[in-house]
C-alpha positions in Angstrom: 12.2 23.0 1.0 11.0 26.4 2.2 7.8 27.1 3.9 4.7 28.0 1.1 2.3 30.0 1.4 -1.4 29.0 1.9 -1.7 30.0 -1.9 1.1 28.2 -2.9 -0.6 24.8 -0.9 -3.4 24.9 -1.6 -2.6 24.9 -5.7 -0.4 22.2 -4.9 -2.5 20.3 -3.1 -5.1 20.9 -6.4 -2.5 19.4 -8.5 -1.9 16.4 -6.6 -6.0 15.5 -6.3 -5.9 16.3 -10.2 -2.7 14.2 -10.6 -3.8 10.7 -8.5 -7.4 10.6 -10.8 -5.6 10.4 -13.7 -3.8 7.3 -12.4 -4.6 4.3 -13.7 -4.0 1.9 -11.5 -3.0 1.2 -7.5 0.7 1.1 -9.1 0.9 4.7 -10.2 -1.4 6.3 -7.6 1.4 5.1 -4.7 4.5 6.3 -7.0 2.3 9.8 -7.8 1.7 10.1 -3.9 5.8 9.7 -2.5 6.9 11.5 -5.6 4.5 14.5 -4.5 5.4 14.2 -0.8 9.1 14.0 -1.5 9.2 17.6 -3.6 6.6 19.4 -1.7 6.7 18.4 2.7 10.2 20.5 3.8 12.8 18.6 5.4 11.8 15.1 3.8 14.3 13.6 1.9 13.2 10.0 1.4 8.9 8.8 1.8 7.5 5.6 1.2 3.7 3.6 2.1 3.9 1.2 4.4 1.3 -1.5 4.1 0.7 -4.1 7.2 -0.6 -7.5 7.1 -0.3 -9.2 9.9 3.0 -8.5 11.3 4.5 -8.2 8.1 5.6 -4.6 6.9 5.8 -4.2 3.4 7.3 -0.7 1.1 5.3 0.5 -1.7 7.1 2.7 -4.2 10.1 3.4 -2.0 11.5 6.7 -3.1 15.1 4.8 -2.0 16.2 1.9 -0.7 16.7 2.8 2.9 12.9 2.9 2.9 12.5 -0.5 1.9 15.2 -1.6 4.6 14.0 0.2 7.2 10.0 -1.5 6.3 11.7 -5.1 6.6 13.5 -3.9 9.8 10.0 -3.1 11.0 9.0 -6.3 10.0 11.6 -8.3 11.8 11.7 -6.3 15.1 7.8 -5.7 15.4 8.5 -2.4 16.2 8.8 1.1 14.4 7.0 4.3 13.3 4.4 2.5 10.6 3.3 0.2 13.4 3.0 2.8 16.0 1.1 5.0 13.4 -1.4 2.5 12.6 -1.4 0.3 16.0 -1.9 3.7 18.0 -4.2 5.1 15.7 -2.0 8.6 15.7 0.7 10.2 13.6 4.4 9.8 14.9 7.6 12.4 14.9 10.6 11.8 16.2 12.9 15.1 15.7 16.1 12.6 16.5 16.4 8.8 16.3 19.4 9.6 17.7 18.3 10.7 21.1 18.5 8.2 23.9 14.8 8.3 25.2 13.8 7.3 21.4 11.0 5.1 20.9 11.5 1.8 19.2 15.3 2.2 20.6 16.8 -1.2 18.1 14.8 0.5 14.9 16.2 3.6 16.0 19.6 2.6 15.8 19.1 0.7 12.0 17.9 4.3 11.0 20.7 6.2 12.6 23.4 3.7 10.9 21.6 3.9 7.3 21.9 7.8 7.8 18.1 8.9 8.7 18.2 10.9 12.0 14.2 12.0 11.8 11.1 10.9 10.7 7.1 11.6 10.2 4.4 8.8 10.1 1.1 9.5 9.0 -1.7 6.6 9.2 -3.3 6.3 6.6 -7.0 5.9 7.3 -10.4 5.7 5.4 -13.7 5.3 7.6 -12.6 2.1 9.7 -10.3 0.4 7.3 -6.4 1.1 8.1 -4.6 1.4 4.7 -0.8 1.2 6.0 1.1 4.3 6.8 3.2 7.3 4.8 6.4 7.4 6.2 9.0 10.4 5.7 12.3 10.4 6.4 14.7 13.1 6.8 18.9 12.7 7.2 19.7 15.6 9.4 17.8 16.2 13.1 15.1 18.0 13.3 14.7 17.8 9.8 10.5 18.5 10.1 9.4 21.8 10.7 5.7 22.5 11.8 4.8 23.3 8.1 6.4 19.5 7.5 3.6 18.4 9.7 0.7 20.3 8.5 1.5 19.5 5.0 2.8 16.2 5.5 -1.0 15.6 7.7 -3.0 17.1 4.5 -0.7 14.5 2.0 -1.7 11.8 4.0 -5.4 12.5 3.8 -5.4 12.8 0.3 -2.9 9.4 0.0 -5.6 7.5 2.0 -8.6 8.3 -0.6 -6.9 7.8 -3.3 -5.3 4.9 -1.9 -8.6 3.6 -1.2 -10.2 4.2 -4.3 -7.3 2.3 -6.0 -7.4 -0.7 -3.8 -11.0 -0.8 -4.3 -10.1 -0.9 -7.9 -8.2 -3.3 -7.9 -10.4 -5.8 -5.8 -13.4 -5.3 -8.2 -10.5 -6.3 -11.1 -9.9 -9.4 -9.5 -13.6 -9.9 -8.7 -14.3 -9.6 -12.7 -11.4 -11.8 -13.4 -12.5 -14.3 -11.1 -16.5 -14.5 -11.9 -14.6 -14.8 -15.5 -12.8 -17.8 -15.2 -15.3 -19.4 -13.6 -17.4 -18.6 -16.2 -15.3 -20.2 -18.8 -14.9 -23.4 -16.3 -18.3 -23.7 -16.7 -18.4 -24.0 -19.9 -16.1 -26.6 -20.7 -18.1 -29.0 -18.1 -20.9 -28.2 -19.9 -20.0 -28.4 -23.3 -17.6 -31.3 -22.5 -20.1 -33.4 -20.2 -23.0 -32.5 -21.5 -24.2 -30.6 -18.0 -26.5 -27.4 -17.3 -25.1 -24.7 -15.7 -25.9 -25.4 -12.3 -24.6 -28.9 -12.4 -21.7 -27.6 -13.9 -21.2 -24.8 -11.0 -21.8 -28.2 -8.6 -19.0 -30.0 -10.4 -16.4 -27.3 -10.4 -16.9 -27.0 -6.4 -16.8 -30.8 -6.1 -12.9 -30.6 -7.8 -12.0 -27.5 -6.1 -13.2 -29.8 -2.7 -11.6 -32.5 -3.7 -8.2 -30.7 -5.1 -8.2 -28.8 -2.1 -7.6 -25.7 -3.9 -9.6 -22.4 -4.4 -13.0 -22.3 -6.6 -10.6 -20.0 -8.8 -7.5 -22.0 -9.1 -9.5 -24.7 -9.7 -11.5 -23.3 -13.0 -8.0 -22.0 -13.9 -6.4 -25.1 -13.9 -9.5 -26.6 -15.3 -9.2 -24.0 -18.5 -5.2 -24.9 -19.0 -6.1 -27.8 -19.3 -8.2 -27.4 -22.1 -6.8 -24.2 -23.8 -3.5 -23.2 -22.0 -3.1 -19.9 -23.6 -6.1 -18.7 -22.1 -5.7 -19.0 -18.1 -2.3 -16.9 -18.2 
């Protein structure tokens, strides 16, 4: 894709801030973000986030599946761009993964054979909590110009709020849905036994305990028990 103009950016860049609020959900906002980076950084051909836990590597809304090959060949070697990104606390191009003093030299060769010969990394990063990555991937050398980088740099920075804001979402869902079922839990033990709500709260802890399994997964399988339909 050819160079743009600041003008030309700057309403794309507009656009894309416009287009990731009106996601609804963590889902969307990740597709939104590597469907944007894809038609807008030159040079990249295939883009996907990269989220680590642990040592594991997982893709998010792989524009293709060599993205999603090369995250588990991340995973499995320990090694790669996402994980340099993030460990190293820096963004990553390689102009040729083909070149022999490449980084990462087995990864490098997995790229090269599934037809990807250069690559940008950008971690993604909000205040002190490391998101993952946004990988791009090009399949000729020297694919990523210095516009690629500036633009791809600016994508990033909008992925990791938006990412953040999304992920924060989505926790305060779960949180609802939790204090919910434990809620209903509570309900049962104290319609059902005949308990106030604190003795119910003690009682629920007590299976959990005893069950070894989450306060959660306990009231859930407490409230199948009763009304099955409900805990789906």
């Amino acid at each position: 894709m050819p160079a743009e103009n600041d003008g030309d950016l700057a309403n794309r860049m507009l656009h894309l801030a416009q287009e990731l609020q009106r996601q609804p959900d963590r889902e969307t906002t990740l597709q939104a973000i590597v469907k944007a980076v894809v038609n807008t950084v030159p040079g990249a051909e295939w883009a996907g986030v990269s989220l680590v836990r642990g040592r594991k590597v997982t893709a998010e809304v792989p524009t293709d599946e060599i993205v999603r090959l090369l995250d588990e060949c991340q995973s499995e070697l320990n090694e790669g761009p996402c994980l340099s990104a993030i460990r190293e606390h820096r963004s990553v191009n390689v102009p040729d993964l083909a070149a022999p003093d490449v980084d990462w030299p087995r990864f490098a060769a997995e790229a090269v054979r599934l037809g990807v010969r250069s690559l940008l990394s950008f971690q993604l990063f909000v205040q002190r909590e490391t998101l993952g990555a946004l990988n791009l991937y090009g399949p000729e050398p020297h694919a990523f110009v210095e516009d690629s980088v500036v633009i791809g740099d600016l994508f990033a920075q909008h992925a990791a709020v938006a990412l953040a804001g999304a992920t924060q979402e989505m926790r305060l869902g779960e949180a609802l849905r939790t204090r919910d079922l434990i809620g209903q839990a509570k309900g049962i033990l104290m319609l059902r036994d005949g308990l106030d709500e604190h003795q119910a709260f003690a009682r629920l802890v007590q299976a959990s305990q005893h069950a070894n399994l989450k306060l959660v997964d306990a009231a859930q399988w407490l409230i199948a028990e009763v009304s099955p339909e409900k805990a789906r």
